[in-house]
N, CA, C and O of each residue as an XYZ file, in Angstrom:
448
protein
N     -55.867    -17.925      3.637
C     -56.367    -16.708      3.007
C     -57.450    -16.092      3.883
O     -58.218    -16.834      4.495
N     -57.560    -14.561      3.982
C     -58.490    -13.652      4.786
C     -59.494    -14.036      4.083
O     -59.406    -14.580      2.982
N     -61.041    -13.642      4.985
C     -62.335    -13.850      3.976
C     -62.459    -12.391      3.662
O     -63.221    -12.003      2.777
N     -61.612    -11.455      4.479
C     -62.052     -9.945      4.047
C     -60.850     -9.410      4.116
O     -59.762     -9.745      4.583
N     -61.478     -8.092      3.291
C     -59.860     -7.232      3.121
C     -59.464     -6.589      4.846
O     -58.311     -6.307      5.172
N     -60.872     -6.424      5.945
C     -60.436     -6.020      6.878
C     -59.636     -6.813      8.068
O     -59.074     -6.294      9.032
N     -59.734     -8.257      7.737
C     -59.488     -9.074      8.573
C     -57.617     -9.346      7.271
O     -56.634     -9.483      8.000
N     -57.381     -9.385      6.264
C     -56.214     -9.437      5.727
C     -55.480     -8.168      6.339
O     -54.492     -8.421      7.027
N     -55.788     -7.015      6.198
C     -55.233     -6.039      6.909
C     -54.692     -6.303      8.592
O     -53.629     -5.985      9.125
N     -55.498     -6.778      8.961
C     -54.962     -6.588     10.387
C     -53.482     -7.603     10.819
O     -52.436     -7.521     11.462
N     -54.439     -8.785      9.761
C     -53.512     -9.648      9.931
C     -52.142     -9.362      9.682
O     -51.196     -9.580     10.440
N     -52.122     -8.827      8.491
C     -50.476     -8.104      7.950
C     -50.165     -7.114      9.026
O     -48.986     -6.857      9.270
N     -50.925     -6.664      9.546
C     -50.166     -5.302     10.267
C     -49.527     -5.875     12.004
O     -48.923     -5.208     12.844
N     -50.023     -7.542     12.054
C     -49.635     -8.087     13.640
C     -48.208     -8.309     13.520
O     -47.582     -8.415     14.575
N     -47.532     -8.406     12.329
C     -46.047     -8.421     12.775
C     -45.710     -7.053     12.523
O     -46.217     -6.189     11.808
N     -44.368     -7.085     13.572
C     -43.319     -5.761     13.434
C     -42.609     -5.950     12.035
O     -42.102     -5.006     11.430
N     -42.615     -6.742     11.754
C     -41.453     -6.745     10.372
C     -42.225     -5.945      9.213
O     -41.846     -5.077      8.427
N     -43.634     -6.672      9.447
C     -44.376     -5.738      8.022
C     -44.637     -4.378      8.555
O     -44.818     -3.442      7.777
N     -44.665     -4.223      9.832
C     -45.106     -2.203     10.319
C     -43.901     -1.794     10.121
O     -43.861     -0.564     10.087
N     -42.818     -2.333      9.963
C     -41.138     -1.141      9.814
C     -41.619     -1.394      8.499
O     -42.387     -0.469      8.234
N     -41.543     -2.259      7.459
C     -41.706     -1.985      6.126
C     -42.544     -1.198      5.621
O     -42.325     -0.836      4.465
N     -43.946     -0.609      6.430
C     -44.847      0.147      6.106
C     -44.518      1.308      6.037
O     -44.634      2.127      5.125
N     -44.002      1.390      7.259
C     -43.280      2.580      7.715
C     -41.874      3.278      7.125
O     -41.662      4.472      7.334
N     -40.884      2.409      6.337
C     -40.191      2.484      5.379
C     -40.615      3.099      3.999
O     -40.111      4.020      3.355
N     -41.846      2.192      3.713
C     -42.397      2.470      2.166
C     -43.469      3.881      2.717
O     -44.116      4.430      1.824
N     -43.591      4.319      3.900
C     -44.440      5.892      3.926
C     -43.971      7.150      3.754
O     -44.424      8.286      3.612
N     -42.385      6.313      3.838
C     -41.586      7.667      3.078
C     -40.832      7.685      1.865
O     -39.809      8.303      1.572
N     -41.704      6.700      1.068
C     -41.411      6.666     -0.414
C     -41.113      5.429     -1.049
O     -40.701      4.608     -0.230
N     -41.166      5.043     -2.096
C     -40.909      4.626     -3.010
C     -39.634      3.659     -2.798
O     -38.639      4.274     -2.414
N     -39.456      2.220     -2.978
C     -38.129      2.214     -2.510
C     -38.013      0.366     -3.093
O     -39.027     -0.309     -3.271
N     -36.623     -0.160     -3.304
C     -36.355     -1.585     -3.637
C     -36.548     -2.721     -2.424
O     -36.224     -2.661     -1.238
N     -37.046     -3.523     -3.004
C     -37.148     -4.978     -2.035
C     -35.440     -5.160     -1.033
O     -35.215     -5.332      0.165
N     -34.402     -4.995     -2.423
C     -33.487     -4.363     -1.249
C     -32.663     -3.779     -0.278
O     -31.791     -4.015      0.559
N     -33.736     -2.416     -1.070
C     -33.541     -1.380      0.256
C     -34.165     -1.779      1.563
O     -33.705     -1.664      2.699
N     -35.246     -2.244      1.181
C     -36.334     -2.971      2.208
C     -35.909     -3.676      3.154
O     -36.195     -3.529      4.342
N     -35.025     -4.686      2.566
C     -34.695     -5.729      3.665
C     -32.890     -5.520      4.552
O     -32.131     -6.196      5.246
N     -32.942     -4.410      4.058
C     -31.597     -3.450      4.133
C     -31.739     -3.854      5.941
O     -31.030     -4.670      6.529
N     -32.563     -3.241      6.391
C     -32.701     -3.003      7.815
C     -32.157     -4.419      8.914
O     -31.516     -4.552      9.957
N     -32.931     -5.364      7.837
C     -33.563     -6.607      8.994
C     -32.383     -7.528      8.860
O     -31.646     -7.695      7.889
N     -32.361     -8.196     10.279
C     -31.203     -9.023      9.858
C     -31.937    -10.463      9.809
O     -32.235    -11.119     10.807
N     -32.169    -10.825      8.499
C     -32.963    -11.659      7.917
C     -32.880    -11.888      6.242
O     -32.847    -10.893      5.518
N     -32.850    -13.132      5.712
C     -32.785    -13.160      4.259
C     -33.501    -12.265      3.162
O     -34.512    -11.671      3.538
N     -33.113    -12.111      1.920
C     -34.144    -11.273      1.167
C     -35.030    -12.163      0.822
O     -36.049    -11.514      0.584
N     -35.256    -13.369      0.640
C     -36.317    -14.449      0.874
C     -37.402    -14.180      1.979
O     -38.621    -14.247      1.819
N     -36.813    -13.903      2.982
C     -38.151    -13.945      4.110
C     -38.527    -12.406      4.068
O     -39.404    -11.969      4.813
N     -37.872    -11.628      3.213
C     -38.369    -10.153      3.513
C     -39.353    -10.520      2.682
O     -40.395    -10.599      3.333
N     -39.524    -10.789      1.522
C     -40.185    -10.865      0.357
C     -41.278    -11.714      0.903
O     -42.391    -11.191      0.839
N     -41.230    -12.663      1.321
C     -42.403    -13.448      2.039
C     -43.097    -12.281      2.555
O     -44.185    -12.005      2.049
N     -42.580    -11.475      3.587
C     -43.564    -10.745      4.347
C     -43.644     -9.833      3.225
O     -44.843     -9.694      2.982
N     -42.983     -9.179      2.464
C     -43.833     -8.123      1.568
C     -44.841     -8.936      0.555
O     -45.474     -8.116     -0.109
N     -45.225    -10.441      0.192
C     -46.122    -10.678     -0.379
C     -47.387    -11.104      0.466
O     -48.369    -11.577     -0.106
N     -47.353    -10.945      1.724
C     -48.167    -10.827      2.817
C     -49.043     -9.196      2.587
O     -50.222     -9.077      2.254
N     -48.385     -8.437      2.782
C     -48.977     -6.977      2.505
C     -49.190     -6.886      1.123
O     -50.011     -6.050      0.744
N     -48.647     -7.539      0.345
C     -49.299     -7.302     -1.187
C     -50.561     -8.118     -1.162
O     -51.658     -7.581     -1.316
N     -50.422     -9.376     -0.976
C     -52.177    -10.004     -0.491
C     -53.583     -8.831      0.254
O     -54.781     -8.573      0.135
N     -52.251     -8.416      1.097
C     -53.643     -7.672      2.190
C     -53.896     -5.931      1.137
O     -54.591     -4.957      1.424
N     -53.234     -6.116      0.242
C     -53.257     -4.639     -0.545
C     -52.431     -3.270     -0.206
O     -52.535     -2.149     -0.704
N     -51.585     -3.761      0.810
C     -50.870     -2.769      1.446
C     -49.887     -1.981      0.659
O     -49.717     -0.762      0.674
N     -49.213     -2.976     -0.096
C     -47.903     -2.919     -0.807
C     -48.140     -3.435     -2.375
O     -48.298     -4.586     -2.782
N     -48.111     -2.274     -3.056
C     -47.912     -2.971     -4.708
C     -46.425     -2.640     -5.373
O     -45.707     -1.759     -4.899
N     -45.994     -3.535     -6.658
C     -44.890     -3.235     -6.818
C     -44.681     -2.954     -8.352
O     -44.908     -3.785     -9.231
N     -44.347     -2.031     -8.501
C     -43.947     -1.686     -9.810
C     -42.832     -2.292    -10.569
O     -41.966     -3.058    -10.145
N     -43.034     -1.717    -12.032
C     -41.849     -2.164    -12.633
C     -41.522     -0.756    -13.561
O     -42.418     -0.025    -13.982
N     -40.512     -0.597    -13.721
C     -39.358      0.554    -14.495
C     -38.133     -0.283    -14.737
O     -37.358     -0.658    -13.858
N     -38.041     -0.539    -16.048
C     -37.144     -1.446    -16.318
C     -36.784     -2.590    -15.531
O     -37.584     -3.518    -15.410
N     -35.315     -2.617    -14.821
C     -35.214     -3.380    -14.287
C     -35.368     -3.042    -12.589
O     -35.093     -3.892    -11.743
N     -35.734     -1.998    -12.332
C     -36.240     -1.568    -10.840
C     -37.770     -1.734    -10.887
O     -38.592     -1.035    -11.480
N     -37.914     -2.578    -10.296
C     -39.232     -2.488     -9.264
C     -39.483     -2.223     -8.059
O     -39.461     -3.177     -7.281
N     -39.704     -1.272     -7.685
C     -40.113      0.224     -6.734
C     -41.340     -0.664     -5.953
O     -42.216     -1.166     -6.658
N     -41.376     -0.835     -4.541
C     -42.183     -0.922     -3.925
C     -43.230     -0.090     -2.997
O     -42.552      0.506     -2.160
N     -44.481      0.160     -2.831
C     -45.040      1.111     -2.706
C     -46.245      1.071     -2.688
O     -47.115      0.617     -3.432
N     -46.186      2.156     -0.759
C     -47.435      1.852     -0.174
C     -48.963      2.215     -0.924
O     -49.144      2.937     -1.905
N     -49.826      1.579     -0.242
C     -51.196      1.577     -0.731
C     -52.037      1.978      0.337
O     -52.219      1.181      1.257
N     -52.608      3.155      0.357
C     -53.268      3.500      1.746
C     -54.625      3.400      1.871
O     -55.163      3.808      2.901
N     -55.374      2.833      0.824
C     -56.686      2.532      1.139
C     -56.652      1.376      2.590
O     -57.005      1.689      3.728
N     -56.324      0.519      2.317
C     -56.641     -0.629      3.127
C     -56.492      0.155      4.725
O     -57.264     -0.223      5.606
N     -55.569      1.142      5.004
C     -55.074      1.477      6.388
C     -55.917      2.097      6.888
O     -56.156      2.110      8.095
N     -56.964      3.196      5.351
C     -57.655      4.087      5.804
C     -59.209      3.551      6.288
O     -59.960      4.258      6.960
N     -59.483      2.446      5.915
C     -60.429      1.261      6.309
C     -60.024      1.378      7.437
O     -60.563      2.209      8.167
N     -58.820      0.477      7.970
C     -58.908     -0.265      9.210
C     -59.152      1.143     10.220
O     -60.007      1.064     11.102
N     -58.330      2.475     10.037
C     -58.482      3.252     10.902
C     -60.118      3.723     10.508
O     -60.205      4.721     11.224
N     -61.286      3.623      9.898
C     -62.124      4.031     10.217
C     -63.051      2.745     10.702
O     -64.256      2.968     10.818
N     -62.690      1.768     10.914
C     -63.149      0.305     11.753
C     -63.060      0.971     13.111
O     -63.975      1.018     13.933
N     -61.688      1.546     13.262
C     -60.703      1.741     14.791
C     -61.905      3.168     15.405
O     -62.528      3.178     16.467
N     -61.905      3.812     14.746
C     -62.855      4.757     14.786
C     -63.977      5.324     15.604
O     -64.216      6.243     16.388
N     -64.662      4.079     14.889
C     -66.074      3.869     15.249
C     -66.128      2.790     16.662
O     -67.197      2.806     17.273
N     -65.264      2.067     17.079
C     -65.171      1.855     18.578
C     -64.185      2.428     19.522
O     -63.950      1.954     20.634
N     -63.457      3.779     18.865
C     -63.055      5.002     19.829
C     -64.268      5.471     20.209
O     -64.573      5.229     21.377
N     -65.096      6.112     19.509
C     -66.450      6.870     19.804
C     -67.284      6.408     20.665
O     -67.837      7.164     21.463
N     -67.587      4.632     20.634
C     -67.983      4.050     21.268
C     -67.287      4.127     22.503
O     -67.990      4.802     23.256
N     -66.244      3.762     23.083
C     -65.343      3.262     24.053
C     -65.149      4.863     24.858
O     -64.768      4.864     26.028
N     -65.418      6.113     24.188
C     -65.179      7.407     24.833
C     -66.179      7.539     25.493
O     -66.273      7.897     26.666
N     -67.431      7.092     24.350
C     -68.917      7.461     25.018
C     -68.988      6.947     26.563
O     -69.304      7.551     27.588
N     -68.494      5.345     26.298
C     -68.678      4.840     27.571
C     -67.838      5.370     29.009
O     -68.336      5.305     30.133
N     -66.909      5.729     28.803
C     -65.717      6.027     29.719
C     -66.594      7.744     30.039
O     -66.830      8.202     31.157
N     -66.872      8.294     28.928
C     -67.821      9.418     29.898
C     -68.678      9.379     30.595
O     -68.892     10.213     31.475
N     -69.592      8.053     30.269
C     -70.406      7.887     31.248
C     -70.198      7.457     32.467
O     -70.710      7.760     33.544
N     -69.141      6.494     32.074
C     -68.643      5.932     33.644
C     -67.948      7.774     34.752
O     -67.906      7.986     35.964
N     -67.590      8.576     33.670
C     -66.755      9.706     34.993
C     -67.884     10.390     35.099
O     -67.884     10.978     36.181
N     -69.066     10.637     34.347
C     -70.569     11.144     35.044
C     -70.693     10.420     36.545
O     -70.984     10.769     37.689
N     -70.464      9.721     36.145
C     -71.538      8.138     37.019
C     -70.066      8.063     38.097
O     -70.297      7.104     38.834
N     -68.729      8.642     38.471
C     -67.805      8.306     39.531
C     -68.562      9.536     40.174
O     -69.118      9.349     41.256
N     -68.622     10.824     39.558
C     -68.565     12.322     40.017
C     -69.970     12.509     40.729
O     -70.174     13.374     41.581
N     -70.723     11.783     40.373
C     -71.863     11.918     40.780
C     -72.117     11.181     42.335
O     -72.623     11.613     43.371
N     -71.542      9.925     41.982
C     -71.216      9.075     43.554
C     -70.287      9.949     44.221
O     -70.753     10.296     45.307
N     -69.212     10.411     44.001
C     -68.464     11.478     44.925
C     -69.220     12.550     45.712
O     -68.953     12.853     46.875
N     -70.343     13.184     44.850
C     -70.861     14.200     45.222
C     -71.984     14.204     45.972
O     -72.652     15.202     46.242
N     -72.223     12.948     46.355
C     -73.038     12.180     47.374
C     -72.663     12.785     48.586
O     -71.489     12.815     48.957
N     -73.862     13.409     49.405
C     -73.214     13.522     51.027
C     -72.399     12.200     51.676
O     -72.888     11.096     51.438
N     -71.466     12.254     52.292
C     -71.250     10.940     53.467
C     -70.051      9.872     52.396
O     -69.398      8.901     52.778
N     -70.090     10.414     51.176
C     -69.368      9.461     50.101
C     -67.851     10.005     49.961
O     -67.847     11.157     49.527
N     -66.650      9.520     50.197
C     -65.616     10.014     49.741
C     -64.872      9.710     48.857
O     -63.887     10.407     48.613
């Protein structure tokens, strides 16, 4: 088990199997197996990985009679992308300083 929802998130999102399912359920609403429609893999192990993203909050599942509709949850994503964020800003800052700091050595007499 994650100690945080940001570290459960990431974790769910390191396999490809749970990012096509994300990416499945971002365009709606849909059955465990429609879900596992794609993969060539049991509806057992799909379900494993969709109770992986239901842990991390990704994926909740409804019930309507006898359909239960699976379906994304975008808080958790909108976390991790503002984690991702805040060391773009960082990581730009730096990379500008470094092309200050090339342009400036270029513009050195005698420097090419």
């Amino acid at each position: 088990m994650q100690s945080d929802p940001l570290s459960a998130t990431f974790s769910a999102l390191a396999d490809p199997t749970r990012r096509a399912i994300l990416a499945r359920l971002a365009q709606g609403e849909t059955t465990v197996s429609e879900l596992a429609a794609p993969f060539e893999m049991s509806l057992p192990a799909v379900t494993k990985h969709l109770k992986v993203l239901q842990r991390a909050g990704l994926v909740c599942q409804g019930r309507q009679a006898q359909w239960r509709p699976c379906r994304l949850e975008t808080a958790p994503l909108q976390e991790a992308a503002g984690w991702i964020e805040e060391y773009r800003r960082f990581w730009e800052l730096r990379l500008d300083r470094l092309e200050d700091y090339l342009r400036a050595l270029q513009s050195q007499p005698g420097k090419t």
